[in-house]
PQR file with spaces between the fields and no chain letter, atoms N, CA, C, O and H, PARSE charges and radii, in Angstrom:
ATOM       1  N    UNK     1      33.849  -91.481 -135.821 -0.4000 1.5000
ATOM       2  CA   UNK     1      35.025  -90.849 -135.275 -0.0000 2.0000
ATOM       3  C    UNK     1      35.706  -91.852 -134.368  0.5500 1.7000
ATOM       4  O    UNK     1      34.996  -92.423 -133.540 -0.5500 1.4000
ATOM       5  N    UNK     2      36.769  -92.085 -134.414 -0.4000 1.5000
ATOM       6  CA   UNK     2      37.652  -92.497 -133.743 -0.0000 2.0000
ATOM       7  C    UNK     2      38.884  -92.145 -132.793  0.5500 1.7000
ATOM       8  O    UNK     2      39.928  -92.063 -133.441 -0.5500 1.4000
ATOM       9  H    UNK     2      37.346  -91.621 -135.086  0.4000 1.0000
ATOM      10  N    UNK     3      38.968  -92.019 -132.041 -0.4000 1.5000
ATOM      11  CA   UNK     3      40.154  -91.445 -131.035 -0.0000 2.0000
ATOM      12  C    UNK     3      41.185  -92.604 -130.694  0.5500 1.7000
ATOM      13  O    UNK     3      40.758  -93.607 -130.121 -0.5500 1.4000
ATOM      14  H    UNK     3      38.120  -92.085 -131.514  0.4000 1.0000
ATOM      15  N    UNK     4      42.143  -92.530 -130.931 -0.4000 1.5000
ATOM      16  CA   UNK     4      43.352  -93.526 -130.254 -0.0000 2.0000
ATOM      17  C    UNK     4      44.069  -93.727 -131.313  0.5500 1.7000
ATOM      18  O    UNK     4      44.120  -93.268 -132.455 -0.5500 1.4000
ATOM      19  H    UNK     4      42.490  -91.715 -131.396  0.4000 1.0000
ATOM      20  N    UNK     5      44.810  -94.790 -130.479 -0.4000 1.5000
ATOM      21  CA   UNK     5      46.295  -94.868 -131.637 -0.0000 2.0000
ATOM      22  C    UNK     5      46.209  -96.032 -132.612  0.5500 1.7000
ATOM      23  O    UNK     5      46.739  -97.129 -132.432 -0.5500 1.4000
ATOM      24  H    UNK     5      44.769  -95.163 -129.552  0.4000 1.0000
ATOM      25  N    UNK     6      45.212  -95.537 -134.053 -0.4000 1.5000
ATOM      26  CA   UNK     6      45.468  -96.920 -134.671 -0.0000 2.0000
ATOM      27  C    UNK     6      45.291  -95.476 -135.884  0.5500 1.7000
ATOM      28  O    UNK     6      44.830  -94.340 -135.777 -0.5500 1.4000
ATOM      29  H    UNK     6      44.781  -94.646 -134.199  0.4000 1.0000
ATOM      30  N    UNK     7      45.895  -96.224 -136.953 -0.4000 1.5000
ATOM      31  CA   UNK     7      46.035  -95.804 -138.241 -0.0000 2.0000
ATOM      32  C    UNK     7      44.683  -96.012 -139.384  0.5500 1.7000
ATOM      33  O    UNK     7      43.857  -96.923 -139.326 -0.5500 1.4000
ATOM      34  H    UNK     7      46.269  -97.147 -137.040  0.4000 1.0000
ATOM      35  N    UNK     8      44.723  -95.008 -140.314 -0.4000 1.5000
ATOM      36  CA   UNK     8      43.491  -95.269 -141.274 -0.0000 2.0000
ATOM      37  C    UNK     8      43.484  -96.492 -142.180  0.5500 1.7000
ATOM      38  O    UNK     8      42.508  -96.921 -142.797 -0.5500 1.4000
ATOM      39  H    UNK     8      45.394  -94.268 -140.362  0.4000 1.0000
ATOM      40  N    UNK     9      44.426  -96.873 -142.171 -0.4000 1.5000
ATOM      41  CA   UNK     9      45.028  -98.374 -142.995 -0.0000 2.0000
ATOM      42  C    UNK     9      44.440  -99.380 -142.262  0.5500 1.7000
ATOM      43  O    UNK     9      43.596 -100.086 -142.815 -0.5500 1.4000
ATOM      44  H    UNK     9      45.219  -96.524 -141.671  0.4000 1.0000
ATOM      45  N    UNK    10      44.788  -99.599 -140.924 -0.4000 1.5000
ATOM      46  CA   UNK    10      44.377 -100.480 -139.915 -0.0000 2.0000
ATOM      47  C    UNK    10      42.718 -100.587 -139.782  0.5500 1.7000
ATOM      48  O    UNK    10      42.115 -101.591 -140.161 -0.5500 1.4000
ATOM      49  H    UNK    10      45.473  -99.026 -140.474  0.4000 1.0000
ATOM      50  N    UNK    11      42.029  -99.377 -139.172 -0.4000 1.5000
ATOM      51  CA   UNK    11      41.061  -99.319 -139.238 -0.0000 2.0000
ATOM      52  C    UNK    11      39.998  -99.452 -140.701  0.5500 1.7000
ATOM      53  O    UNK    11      38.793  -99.635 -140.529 -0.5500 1.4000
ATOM      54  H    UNK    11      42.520  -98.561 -138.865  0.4000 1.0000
ATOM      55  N    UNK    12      40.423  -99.369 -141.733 -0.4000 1.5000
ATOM      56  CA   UNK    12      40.036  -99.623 -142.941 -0.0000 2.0000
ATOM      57  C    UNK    12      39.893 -100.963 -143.189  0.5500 1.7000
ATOM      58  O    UNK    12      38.916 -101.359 -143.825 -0.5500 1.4000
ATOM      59  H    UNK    12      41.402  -99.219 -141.873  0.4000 1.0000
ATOM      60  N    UNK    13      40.891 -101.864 -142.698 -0.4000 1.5000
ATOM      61  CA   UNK    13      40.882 -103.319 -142.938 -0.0000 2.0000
ATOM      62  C    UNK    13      40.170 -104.205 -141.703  0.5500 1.7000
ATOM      63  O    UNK    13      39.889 -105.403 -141.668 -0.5500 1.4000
ATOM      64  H    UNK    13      41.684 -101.542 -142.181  0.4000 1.0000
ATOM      65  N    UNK    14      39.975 -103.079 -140.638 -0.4000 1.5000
ATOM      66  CA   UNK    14      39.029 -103.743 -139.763 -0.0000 2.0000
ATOM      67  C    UNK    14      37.380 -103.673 -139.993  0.5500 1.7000
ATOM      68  O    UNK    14      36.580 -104.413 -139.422 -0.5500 1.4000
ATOM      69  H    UNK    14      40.203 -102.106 -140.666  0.4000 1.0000
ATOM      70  N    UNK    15      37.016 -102.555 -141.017 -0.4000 1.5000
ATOM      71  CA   UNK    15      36.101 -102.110 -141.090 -0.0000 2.0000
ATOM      72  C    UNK    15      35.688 -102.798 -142.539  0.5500 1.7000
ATOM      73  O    UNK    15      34.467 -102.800 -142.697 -0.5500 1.4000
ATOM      74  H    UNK    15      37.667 -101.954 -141.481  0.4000 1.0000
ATOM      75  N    UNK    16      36.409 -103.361 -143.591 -0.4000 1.5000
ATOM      76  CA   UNK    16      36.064 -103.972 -144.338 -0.0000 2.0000
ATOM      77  C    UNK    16      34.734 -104.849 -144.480  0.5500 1.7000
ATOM      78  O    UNK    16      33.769 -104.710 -145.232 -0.5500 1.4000
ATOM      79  H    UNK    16      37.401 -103.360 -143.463  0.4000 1.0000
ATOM      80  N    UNK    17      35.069 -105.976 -143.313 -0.4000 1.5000
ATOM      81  CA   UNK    17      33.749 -106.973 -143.860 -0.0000 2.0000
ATOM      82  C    UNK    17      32.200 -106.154 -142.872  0.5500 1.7000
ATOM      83  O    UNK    17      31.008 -106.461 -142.886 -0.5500 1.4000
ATOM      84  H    UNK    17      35.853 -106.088 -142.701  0.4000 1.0000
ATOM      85  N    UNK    18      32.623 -105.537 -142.449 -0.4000 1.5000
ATOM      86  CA   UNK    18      30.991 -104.564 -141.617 -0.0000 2.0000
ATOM      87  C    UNK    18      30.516 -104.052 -143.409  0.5500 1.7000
ATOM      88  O    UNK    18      29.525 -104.433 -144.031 -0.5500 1.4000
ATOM      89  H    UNK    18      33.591 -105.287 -142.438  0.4000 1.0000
ATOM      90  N    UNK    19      31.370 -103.305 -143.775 -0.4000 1.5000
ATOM      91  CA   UNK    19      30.898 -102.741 -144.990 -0.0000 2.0000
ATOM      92  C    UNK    19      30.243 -103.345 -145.613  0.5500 1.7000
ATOM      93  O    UNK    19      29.093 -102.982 -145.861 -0.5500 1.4000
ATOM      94  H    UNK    19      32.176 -102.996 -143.269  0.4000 1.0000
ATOM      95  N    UNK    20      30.918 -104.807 -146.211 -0.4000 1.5000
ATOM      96  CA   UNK    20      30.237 -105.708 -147.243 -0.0000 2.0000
ATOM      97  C    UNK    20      29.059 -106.019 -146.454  0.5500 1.7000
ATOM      98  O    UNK    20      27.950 -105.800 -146.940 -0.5500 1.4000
ATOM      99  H    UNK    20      31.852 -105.102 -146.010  0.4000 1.0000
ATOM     100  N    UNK    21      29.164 -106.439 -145.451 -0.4000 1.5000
ATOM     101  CA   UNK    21      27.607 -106.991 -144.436 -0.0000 2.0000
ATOM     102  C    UNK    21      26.582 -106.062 -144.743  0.5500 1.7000
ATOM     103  O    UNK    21      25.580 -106.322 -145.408 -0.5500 1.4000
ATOM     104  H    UNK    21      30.066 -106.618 -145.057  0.4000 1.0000
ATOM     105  N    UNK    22      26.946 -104.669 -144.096 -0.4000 1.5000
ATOM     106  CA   UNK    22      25.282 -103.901 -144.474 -0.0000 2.0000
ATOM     107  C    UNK    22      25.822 -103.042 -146.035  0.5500 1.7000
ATOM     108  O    UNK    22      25.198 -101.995 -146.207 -0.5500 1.4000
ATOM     109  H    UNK    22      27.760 -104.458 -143.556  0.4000 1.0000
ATOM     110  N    UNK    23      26.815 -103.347 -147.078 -0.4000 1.5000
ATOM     111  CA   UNK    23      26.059 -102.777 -148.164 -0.0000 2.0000
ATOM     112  C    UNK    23      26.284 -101.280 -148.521  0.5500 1.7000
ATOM     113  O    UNK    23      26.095 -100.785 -149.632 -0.5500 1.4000
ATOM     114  H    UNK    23      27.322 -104.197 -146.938  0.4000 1.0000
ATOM     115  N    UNK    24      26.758 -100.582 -147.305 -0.4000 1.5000
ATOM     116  CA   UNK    24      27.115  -99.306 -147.519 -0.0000 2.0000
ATOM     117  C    UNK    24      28.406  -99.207 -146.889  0.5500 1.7000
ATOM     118  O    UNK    24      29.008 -100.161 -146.397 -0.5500 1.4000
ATOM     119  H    UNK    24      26.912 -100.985 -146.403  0.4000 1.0000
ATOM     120  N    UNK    25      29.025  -97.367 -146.942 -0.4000 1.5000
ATOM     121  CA   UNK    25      30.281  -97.042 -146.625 -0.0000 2.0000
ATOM     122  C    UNK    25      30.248  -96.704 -145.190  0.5500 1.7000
ATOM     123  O    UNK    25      29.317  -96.339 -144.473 -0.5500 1.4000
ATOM     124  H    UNK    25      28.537  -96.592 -147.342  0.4000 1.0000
ATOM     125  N    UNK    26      31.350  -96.891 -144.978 -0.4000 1.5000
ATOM     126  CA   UNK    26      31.156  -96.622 -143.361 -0.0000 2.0000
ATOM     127  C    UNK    26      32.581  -95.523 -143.708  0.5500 1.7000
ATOM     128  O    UNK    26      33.724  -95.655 -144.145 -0.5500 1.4000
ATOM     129  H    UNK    26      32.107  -97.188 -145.561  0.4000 1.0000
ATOM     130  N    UNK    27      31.796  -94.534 -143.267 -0.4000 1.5000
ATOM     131  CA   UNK    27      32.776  -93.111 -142.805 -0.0000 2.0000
ATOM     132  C    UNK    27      33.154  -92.698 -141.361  0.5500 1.7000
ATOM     133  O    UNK    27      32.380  -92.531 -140.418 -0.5500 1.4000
ATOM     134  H    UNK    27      30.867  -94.427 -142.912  0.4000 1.0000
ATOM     135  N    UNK    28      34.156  -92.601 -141.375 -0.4000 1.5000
ATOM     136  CA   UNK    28      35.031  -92.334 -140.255 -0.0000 2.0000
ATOM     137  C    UNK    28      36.223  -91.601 -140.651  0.5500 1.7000
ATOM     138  O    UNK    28      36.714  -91.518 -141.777 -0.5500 1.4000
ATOM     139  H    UNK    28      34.784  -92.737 -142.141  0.4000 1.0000
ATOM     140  N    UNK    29      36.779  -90.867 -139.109 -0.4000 1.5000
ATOM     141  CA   UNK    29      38.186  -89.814 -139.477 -0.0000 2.0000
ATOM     142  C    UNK    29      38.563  -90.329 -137.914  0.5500 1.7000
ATOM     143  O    UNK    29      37.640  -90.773 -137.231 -0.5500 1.4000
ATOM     144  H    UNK    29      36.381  -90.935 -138.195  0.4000 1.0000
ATOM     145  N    UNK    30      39.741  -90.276 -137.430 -0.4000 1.5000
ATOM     146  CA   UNK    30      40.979  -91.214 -136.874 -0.0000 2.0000
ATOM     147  C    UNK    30      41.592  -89.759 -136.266  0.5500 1.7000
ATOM     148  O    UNK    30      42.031  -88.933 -137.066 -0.5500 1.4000
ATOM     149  H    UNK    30      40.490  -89.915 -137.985  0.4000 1.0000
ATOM     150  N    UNK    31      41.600  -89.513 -134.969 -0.4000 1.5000
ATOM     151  CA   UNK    31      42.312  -88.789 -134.146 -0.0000 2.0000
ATOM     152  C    UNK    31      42.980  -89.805 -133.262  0.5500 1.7000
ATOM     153  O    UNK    31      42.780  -90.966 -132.903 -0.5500 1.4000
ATOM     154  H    UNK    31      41.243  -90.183 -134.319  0.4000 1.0000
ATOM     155  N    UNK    32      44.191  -88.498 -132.998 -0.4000 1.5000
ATOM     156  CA   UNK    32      45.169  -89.178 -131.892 -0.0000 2.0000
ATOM     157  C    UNK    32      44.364  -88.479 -130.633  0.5500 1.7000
ATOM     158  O    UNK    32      43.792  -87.392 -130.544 -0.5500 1.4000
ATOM     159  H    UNK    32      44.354  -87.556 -133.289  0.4000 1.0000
ATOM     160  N    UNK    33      44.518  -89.333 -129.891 -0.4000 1.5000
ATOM     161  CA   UNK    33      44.258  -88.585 -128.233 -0.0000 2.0000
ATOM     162  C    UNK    33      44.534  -87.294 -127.754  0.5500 1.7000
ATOM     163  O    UNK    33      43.627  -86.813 -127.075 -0.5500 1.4000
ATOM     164  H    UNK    33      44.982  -90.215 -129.963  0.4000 1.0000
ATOM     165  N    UNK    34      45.713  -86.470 -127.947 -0.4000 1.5000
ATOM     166  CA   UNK    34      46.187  -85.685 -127.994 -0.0000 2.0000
ATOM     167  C    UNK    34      45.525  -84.705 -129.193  0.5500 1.7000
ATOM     168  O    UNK    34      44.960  -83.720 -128.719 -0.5500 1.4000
ATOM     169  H    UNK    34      46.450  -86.860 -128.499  0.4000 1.0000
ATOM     170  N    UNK    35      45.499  -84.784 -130.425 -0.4000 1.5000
ATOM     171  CA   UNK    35      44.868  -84.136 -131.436 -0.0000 2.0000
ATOM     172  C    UNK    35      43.473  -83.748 -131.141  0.5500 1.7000
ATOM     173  O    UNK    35      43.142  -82.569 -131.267 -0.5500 1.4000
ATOM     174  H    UNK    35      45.958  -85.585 -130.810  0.4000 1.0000
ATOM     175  N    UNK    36      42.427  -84.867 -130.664 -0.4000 1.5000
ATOM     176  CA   UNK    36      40.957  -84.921 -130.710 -0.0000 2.0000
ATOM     177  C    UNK    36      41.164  -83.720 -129.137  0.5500 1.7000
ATOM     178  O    UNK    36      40.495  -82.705 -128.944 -0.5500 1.4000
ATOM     179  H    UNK    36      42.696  -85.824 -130.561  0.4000 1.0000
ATOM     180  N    UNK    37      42.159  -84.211 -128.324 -0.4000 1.5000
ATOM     181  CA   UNK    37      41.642  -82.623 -127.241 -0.0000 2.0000
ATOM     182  C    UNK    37      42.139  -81.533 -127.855  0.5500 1.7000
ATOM     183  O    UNK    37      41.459  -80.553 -127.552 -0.5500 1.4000
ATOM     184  H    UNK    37      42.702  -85.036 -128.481  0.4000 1.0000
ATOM     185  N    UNK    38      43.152  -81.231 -128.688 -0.4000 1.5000
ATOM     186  CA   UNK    38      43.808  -79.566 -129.209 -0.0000 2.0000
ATOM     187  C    UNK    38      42.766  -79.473 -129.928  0.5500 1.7000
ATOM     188  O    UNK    38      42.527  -78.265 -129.937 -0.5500 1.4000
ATOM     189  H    UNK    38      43.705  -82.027 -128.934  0.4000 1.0000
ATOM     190  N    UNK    39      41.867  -80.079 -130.639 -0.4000 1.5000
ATOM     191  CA   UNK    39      40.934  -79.560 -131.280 -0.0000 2.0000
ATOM     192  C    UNK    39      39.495  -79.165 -130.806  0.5500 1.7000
ATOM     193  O    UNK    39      38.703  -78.376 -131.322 -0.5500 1.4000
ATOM     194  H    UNK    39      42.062  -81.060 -130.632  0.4000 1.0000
ATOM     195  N    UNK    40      39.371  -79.974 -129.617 -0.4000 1.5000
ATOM     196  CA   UNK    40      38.187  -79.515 -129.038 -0.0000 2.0000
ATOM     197  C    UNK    40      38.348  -78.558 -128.037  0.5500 1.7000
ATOM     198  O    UNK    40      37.442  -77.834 -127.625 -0.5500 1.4000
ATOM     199  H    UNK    40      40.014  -80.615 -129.198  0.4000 1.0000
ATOM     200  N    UNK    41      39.739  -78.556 -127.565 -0.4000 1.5000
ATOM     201  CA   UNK    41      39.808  -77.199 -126.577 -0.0000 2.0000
ATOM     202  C    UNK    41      40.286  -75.809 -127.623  0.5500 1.7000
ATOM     203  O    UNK    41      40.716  -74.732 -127.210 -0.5500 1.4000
ATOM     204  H    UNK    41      40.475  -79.144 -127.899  0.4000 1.0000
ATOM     205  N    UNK    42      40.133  -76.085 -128.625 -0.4000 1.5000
ATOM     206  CA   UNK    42      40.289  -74.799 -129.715 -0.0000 2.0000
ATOM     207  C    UNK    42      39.051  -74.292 -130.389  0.5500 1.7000
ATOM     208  O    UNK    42      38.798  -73.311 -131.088 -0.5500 1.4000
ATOM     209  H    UNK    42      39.784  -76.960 -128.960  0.4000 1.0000
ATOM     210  N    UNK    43      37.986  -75.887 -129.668 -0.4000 1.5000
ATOM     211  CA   UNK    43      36.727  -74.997 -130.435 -0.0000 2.0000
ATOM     212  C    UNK    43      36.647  -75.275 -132.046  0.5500 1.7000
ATOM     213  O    UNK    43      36.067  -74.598 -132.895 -0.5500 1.4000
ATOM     214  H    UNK    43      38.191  -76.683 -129.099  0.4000 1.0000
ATOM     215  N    UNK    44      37.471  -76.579 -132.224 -0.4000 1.5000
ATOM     216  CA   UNK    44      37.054  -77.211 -133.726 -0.0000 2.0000
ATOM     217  C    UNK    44      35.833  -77.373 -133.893  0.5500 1.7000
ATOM     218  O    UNK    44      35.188  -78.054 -133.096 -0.5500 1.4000
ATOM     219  H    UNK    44      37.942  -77.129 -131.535  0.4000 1.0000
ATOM     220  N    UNK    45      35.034  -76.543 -135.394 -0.4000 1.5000
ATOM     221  CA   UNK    45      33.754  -76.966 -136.311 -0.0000 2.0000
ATOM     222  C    UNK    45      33.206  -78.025 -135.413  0.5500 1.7000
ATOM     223  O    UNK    45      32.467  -77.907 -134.435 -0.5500 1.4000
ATOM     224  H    UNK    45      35.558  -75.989 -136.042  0.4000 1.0000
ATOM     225  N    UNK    46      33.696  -79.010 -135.921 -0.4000 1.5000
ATOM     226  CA   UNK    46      33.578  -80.481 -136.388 -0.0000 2.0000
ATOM     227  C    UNK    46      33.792  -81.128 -134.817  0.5500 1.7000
ATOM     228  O    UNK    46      32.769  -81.442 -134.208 -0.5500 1.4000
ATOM     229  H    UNK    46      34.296  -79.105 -136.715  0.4000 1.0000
ATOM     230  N    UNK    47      34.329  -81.208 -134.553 -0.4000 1.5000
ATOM     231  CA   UNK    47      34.108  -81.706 -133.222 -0.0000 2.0000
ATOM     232  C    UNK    47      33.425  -81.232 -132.277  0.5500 1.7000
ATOM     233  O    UNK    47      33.108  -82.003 -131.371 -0.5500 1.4000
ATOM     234  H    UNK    47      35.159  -80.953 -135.048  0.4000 1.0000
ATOM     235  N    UNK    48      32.921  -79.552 -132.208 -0.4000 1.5000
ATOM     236  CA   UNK    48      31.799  -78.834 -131.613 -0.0000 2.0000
ATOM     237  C    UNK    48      30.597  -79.690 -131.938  0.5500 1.7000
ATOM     238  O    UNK    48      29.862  -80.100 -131.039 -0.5500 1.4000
ATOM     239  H    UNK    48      33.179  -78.925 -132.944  0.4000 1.0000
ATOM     240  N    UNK    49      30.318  -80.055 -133.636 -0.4000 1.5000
ATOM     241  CA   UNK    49      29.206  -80.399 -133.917 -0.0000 2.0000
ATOM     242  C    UNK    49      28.865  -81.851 -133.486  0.5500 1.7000
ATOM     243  O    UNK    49      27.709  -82.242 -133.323 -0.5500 1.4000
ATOM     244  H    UNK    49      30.914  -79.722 -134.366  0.4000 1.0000
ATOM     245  N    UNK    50      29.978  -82.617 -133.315 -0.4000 1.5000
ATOM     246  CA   UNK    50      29.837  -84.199 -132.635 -0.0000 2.0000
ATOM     247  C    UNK    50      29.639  -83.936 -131.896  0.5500 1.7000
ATOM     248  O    UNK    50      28.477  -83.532 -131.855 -0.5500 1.4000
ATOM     249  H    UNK    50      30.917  -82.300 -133.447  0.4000 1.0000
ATOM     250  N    UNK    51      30.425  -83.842 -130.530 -0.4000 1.5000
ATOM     251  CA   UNK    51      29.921  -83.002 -129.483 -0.0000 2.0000
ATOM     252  C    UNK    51      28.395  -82.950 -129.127  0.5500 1.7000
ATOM     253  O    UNK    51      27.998  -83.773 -128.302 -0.5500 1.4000
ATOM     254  H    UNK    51      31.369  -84.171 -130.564  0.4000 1.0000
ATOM     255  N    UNK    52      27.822  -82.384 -129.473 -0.4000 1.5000
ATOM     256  CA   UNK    52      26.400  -81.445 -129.534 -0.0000 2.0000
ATOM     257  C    UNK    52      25.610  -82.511 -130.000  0.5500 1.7000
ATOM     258  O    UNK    52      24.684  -82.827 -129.254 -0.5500 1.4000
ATOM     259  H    UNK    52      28.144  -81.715 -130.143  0.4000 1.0000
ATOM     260  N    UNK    53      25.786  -83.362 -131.401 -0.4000 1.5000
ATOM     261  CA   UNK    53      24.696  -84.218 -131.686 -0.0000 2.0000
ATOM     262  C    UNK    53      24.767  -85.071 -131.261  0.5500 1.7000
ATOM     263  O    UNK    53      25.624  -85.304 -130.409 -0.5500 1.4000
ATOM     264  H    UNK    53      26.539  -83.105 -132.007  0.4000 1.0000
ATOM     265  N    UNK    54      23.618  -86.200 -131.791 -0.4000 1.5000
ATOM     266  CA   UNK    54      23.568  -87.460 -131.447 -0.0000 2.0000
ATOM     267  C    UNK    54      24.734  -88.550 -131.737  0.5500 1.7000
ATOM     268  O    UNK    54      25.143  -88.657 -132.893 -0.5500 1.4000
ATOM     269  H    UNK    54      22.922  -86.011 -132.484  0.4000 1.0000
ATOM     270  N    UNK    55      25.149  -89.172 -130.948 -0.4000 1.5000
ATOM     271  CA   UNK    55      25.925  -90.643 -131.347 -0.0000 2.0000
ATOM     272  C    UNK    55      25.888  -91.693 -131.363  0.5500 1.7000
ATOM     273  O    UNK    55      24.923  -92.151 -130.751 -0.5500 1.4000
ATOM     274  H    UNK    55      24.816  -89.085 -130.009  0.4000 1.0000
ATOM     275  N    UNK    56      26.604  -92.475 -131.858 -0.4000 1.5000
ATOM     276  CA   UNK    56      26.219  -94.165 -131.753 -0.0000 2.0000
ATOM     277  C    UNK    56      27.548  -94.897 -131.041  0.5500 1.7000
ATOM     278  O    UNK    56      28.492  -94.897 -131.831 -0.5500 1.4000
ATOM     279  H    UNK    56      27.388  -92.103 -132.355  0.4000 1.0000
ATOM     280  N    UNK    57      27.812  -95.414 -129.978 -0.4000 1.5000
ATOM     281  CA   UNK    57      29.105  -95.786 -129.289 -0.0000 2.0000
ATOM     282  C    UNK    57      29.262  -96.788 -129.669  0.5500 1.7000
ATOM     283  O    UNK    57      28.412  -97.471 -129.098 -0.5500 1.4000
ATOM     284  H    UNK    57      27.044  -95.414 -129.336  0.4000 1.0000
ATOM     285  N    UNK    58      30.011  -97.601 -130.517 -0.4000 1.5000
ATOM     286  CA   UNK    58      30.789  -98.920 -130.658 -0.0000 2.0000
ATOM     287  C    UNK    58      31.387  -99.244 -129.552  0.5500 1.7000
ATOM     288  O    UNK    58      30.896 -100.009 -128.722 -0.5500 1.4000
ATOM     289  H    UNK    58      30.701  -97.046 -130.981  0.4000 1.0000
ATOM     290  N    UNK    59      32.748  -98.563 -129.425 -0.4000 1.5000
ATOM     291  CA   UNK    59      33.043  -98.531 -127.989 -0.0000 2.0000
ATOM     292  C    UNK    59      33.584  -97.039 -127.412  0.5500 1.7000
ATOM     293  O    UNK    59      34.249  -96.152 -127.950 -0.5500 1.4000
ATOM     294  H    UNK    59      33.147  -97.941 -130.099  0.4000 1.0000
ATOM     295  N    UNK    60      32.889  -97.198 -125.835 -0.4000 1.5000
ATOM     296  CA   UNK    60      33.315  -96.313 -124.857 -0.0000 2.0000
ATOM     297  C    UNK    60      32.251  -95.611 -124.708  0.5500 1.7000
ATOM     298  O    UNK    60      31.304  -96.328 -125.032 -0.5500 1.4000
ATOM     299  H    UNK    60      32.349  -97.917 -125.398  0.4000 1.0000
ATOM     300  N    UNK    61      31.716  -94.077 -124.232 -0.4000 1.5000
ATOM     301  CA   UNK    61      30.737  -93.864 -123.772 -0.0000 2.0000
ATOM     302  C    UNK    61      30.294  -92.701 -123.837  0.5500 1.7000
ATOM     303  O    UNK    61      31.231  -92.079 -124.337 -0.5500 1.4000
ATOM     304  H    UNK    61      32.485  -93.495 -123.969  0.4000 1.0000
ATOM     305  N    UNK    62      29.247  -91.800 -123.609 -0.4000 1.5000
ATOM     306  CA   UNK    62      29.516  -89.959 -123.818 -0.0000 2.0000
ATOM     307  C    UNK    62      29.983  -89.285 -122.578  0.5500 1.7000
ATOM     308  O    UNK    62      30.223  -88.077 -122.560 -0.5500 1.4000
ATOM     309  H    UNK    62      28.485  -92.306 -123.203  0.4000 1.0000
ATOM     310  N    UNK    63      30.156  -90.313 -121.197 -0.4000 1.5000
ATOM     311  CA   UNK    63      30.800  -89.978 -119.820 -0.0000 2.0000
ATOM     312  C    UNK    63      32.070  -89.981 -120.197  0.5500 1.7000
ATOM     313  O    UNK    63      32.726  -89.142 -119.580 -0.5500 1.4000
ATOM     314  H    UNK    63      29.961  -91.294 -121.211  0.4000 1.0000
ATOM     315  N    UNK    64      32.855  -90.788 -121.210 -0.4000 1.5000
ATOM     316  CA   UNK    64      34.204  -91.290 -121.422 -0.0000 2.0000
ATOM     317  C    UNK    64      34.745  -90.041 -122.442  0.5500 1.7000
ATOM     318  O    UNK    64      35.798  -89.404 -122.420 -0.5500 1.4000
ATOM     319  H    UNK    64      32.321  -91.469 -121.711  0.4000 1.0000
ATOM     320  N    UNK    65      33.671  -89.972 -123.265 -0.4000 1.5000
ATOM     321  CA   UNK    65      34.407  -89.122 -124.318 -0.0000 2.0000
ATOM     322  C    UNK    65      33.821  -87.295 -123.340  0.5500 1.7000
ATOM     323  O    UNK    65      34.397  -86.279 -123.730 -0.5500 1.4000
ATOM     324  H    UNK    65      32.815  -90.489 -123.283  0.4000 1.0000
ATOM     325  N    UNK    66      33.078  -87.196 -122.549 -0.4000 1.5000
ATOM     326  CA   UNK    66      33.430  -86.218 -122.024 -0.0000 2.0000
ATOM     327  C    UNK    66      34.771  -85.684 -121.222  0.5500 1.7000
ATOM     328  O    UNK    66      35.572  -84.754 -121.325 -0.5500 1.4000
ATOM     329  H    UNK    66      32.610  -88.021 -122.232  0.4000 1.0000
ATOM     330  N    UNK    67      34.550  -86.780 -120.392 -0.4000 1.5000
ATOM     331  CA   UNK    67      35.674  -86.817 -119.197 -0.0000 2.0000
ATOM     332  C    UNK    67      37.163  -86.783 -120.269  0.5500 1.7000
ATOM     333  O    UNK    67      38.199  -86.213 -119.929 -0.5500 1.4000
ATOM     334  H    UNK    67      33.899  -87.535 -120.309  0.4000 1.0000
ATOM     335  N    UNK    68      37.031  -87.321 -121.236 -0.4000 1.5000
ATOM     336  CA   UNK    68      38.531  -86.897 -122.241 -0.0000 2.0000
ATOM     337  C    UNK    68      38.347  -85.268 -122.073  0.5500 1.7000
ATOM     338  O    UNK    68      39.422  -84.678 -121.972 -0.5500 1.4000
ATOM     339  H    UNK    68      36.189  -87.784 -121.512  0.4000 1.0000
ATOM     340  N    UNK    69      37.684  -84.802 -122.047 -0.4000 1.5000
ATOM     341  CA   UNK    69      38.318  -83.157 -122.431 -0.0000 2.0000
ATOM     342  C    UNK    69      37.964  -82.470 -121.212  0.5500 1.7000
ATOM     343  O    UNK    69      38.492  -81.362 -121.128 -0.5500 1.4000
ATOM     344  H    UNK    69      36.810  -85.281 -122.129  0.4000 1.0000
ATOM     345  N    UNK    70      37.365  -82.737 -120.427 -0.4000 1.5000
ATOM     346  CA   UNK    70      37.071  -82.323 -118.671 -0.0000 2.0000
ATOM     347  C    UNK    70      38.582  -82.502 -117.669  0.5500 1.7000
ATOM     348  O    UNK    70      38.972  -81.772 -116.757 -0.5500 1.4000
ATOM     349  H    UNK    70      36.936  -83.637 -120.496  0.4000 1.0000
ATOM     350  N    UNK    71      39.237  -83.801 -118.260 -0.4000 1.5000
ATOM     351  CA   UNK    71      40.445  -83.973 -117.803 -0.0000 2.0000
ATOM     352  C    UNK    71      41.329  -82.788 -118.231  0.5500 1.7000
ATOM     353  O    UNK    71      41.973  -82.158 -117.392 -0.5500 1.4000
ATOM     354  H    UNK    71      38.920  -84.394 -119.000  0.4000 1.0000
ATOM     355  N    UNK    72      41.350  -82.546 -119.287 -0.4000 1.5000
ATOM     356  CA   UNK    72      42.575  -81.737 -119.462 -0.0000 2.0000
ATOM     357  C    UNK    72      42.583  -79.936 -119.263  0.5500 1.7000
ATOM     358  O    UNK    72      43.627  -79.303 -119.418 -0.5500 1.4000
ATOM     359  H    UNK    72      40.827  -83.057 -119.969  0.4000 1.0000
């Protein structure tokens, strides 16, 4: 999951050579800042269930991605 302002095009071509390196697909879905909170202050599935499980941070943090929706 991704939050911020970059496009699935962009991030696709950044994510390219990781792919070829380990061999498999790397899945991801691309929220805007604004979107990823209307959906978690609505109580989206899918972001309840991130939320709740385990993660792996590339970048930023589970203080960071809390404090995104504590702020608003």
């Amino acid at each position: 999951m991704v939050i911020g302002g970059i496009s699935s095009k962009e991030l696709s071509s950044i994510l390219s050579k990781p792919k070829k390196e380990l061999m498999r697909e790397i899945n991801y879905v691309v929220f805007s800042l604004n979107g990823f909170i209307n959906k978690a202050m609505q109580k989206d599935h899918f972001i309840n269930s991130v939320l709740k499980n385990k993660k792996i941070y590339i970048v930023g943090s589970e203080d960071e991605l809390k404090g995104l929706i504590k702020s608003r």
